[in-house]
C-alpha positions in Angstrom: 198.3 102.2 148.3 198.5 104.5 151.0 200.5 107.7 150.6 204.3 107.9 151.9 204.6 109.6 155.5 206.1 113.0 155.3 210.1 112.7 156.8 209.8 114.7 160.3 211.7 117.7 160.9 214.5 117.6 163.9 212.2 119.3 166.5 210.3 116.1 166.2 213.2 113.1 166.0 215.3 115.2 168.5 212.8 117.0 171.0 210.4 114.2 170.8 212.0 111.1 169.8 209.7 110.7 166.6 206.7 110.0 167.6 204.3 108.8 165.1 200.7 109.4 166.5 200.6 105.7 168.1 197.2 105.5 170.4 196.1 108.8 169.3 192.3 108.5 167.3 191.2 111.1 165.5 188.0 111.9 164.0 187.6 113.7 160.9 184.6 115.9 160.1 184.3 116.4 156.4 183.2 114.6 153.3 184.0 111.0 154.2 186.7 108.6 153.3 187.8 106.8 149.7 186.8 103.4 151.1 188.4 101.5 147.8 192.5 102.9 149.1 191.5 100.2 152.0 193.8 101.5 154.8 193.3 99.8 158.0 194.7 102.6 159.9 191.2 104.9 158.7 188.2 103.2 161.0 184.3 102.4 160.6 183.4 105.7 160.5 179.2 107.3 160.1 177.4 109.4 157.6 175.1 112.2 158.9 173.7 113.2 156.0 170.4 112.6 154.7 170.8 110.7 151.0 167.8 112.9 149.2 169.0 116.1 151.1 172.5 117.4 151.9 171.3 120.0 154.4 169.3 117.3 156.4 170.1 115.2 159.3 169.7 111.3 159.2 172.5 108.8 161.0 173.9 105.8 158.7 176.7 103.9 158.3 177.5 105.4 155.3 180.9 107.3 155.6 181.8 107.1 151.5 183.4 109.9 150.4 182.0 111.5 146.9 184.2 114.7 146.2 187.7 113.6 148.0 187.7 116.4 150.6 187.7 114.1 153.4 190.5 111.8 152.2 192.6 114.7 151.1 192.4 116.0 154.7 192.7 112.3 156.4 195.5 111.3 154.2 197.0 114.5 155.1 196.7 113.6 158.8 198.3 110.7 158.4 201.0 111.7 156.1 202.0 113.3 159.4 201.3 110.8 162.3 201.2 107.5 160.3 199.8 105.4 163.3 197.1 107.1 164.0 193.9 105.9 163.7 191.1 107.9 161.9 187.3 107.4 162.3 185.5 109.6 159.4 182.6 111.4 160.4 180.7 112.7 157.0 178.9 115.7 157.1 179.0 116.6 153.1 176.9 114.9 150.1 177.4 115.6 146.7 179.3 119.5 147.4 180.8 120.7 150.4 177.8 122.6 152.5 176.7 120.9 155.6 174.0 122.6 158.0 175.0 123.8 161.3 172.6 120.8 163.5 174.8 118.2 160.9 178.1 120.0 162.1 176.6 120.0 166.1 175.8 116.4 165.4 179.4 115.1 163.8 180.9 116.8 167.1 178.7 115.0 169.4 179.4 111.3 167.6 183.2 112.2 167.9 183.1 112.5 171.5 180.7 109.3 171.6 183.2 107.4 169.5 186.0 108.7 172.2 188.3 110.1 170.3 191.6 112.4 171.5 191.6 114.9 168.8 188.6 116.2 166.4 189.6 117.6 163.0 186.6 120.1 161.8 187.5 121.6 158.1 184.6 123.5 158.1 182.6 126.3 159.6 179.6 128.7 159.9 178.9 132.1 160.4 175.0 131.7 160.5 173.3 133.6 163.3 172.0 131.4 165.8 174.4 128.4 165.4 176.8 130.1 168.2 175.3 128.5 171.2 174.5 124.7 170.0 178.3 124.7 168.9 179.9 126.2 171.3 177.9 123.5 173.5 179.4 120.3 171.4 182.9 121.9 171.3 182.4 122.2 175.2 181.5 118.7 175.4 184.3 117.3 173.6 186.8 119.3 175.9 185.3 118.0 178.9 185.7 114.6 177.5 189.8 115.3 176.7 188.9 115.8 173.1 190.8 118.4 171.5 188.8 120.0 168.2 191.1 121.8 165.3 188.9 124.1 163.1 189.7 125.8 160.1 189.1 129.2 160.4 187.4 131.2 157.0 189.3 131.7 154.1 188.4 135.4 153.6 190.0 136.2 157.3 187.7 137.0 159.7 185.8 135.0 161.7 183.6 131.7 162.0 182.6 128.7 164.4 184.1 126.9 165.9 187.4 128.2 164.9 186.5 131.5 167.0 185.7 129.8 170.0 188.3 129.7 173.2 188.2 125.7 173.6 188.9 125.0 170.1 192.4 125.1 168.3 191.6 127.9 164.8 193.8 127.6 161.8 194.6 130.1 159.3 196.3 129.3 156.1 199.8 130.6 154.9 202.5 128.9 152.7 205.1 127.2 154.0 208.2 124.8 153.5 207.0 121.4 155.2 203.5 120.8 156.6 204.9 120.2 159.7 206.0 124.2 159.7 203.7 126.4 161.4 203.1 129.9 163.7 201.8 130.0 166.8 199.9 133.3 167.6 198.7 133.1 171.3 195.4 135.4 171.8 194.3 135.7 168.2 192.1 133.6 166.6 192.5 131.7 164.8 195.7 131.0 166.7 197.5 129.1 164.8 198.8 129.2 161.0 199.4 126.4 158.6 200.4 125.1 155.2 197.4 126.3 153.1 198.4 128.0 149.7 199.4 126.1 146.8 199.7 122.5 149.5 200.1 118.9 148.1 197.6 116.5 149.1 196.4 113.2 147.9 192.9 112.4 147.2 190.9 110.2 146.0 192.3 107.8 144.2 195.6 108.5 145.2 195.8 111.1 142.7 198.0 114.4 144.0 196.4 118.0 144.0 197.4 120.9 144.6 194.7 123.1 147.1 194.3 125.8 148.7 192.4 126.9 152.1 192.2 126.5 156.0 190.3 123.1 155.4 193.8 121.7 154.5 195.6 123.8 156.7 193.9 122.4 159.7 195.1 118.7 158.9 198.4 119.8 159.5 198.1 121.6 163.0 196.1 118.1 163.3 198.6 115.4 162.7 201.0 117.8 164.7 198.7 117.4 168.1 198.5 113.8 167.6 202.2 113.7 168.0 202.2 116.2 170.9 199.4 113.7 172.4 201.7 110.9 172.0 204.4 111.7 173.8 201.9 113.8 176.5 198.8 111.2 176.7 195.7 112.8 178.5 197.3 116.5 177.8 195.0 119.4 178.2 193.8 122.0 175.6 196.0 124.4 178.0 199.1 122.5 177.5 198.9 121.4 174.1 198.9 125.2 173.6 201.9 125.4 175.1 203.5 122.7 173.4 202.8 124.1 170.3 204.4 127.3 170.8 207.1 125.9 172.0 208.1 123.9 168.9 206.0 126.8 165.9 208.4 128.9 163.7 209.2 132.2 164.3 206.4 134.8 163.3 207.0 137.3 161.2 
């Protein structure tokens, strides 16, 4: 059984007459997806990790999720835009470390797959991965894909969160995951529901977590709203959307 949607707040029955993510595809780079919770809304998705070696390269069809990242964060997605559709992209085996070409790759399949919004809850600060990323991330925005990216947890930063065409999220603590800052010109720009959140995993079991990787599924399911009732918007003015409708910084 799928998860309960979270109720929306007023800024999104009121200002934008509820929208619920309809049309809006979203692909989700992490550890895969639960395929036994059976949710039609979650799509065929790909595997690009190699079975004998987690920091290798090889393209399946295998998008199984094995430690419940991934359908934490695509649950969490749709908790927040329940019509949605999700298409998993699995970049993790057995733990959560991915290399850099498996990240480059997962970005490249999103924009083959077409999707309007990429969801990225990880990152790298390896020297030399700059350029190759920043090239997928370029890619996707020239094919209206918008890419979310957690940012690191120890502050700082990493890629892609850092880079211009790409939505960062930091993590904070907030009342409803559909609260968060806006903080045009930093980066990451925007802050999240990240310390102590509720999620549900695999199994439909609920755990509490911490970190930008969940924090990002929030500003997420909050841009496939914004896409819904602005179809084809721009990085630009999704930016301005979503400081239009953040809570007040401190």
């Amino acid at each position: 059984m799928s998860p309960e949607p979270f109720r929306p707040p007023a800024w999104v029955r009121e200002e934008l007459g509820s929208p619920t993510g309809r049309g809006v595809v979203v692909g989700v780079v992490d550890s895969g997806w639960d395929r036994a919770a059976g949710d039609p809304r979650v799509l065929p998705g790909v595997g690009l990790v190699h079975p004998d070696d987690d920091l290798a390269t090889l393209r399946t069809d295998d998008d199984r999720d094995r430690v419940g990242h991934g359908t934490a964060c695509i649950n969490q997605v749709l908790r927040l835009a329940p019509d949605a559709r999700v298409v998993p992209i699995r970049v993790f085996g057995a733990g959560l470390e991915t290399a850099p070409e498996t990240l480059e790759a997962a970005i490249l399949y999103a924009v083959e797959r077409g999707v309007h919004l990429v969801n990225v809850s990880v990152g790298t600060t390896r020297a030399g991965t700059m350029r190759p990323l920043l090239a997928a991330c370029a890619r996707a925005g020239r094919a209206g894909a918008i890419v979310v990216a957690a940012g690191p947890n120890t502050g700082g930063w990493s890629y892609p969160a850092r880079f211009r065409g790409v939505l960062g999220v930091a993590a904070g603590r907030f009342a409803t995951p559909f609260d968060y800052r806006y903080l045009p010109g930093r980066a990451p720009e925007c802050e999240a529901w990240g310390v102590d959140l509720p999620v549900v995993g695999m199994g439909g079991e609920a755990v509490l977590v911490q970190g930008t990787s969940f924090a990002a599924p929030n500003i997420t399911g909050i841009v496939a709203l914004l896409l819904e009732r602005h179809p084809g918007a721009t990085l630009a003015q999704v930016r301005v959307l979503l400081r239009r409708y953040a809570v007040a910084s401190s």
